[in-house]
C-alpha positions in Angstrom: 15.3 5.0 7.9 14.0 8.6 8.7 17.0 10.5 9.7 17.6 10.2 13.8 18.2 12.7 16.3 22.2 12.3 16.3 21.9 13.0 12.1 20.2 16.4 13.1 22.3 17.4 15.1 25.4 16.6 13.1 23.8 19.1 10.3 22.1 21.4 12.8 26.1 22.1 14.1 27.4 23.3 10.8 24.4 26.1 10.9 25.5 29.3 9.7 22.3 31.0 10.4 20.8 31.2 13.8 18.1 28.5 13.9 18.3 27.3 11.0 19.9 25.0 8.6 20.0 23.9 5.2 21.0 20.6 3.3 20.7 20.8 -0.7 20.5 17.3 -2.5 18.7 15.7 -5.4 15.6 13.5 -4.3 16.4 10.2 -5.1 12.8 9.0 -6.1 12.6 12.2 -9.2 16.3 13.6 -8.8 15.2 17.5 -8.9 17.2 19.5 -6.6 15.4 19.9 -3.0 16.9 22.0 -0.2 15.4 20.6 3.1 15.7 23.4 5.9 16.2 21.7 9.5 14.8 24.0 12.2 15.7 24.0 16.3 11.8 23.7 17.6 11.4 23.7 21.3 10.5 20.1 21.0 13.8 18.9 19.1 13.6 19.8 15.3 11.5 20.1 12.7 12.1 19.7 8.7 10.9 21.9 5.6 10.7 21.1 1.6 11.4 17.2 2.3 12.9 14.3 4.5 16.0 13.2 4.9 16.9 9.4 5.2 20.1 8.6 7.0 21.9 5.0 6.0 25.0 4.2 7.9 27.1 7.3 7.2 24.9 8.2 4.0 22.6 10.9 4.1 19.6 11.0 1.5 16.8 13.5 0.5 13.5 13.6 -0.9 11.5 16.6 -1.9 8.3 16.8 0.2 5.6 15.8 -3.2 7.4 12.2 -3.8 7.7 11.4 -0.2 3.4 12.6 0.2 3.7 10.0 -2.9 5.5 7.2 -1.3 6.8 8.1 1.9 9.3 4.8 1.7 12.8 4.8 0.9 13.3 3.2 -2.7 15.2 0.3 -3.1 17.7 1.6 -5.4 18.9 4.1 -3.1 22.4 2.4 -3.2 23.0 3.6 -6.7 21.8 7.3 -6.4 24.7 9.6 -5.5 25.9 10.0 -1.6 26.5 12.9 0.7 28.4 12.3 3.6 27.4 13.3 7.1 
């Protein structure tokens, strides 16, 4: 599932620059590293340079050209390497 607002704001708490912050992971559909930039927007947040996926307590990224590809989480994604939120 596309991360939710709570996710956001978990990331968006740890930002060091003033609205703005950045999560670097490897897309898990072609495994090239993607920094996704999550922005405060007077209508909640918006995203740059890909998606993030949140699954339980797992966060996952994918860079923006896979997700135009197939904008579905992959099945696999339980053997691609996890980050914490």
């Amino acid at each position: 599932m596309l991360i939710g607002l709570e996710g956001l704001k978990k990331i968006f708490a740890d930002a060091s620059e003033c609205g703005i912050a950045r999560t670097r992971h490897n897309c898990i559909d072609c495994g090239f590293p993607v920094e996704v930039e999550v922005h405060k927007t007077l209508g909640g947040y918006g995203l740059l340079g890909g998606v993030l996926y949140e699954i339980g307590d797992c966060l996952y990224a994918k860079c923006a050209d896979c997700y135009e590809s197939d904008p579905n989480l992959n099945s696999n994604f339980d053997s691609l390497k996890k980050v914490f939120l």
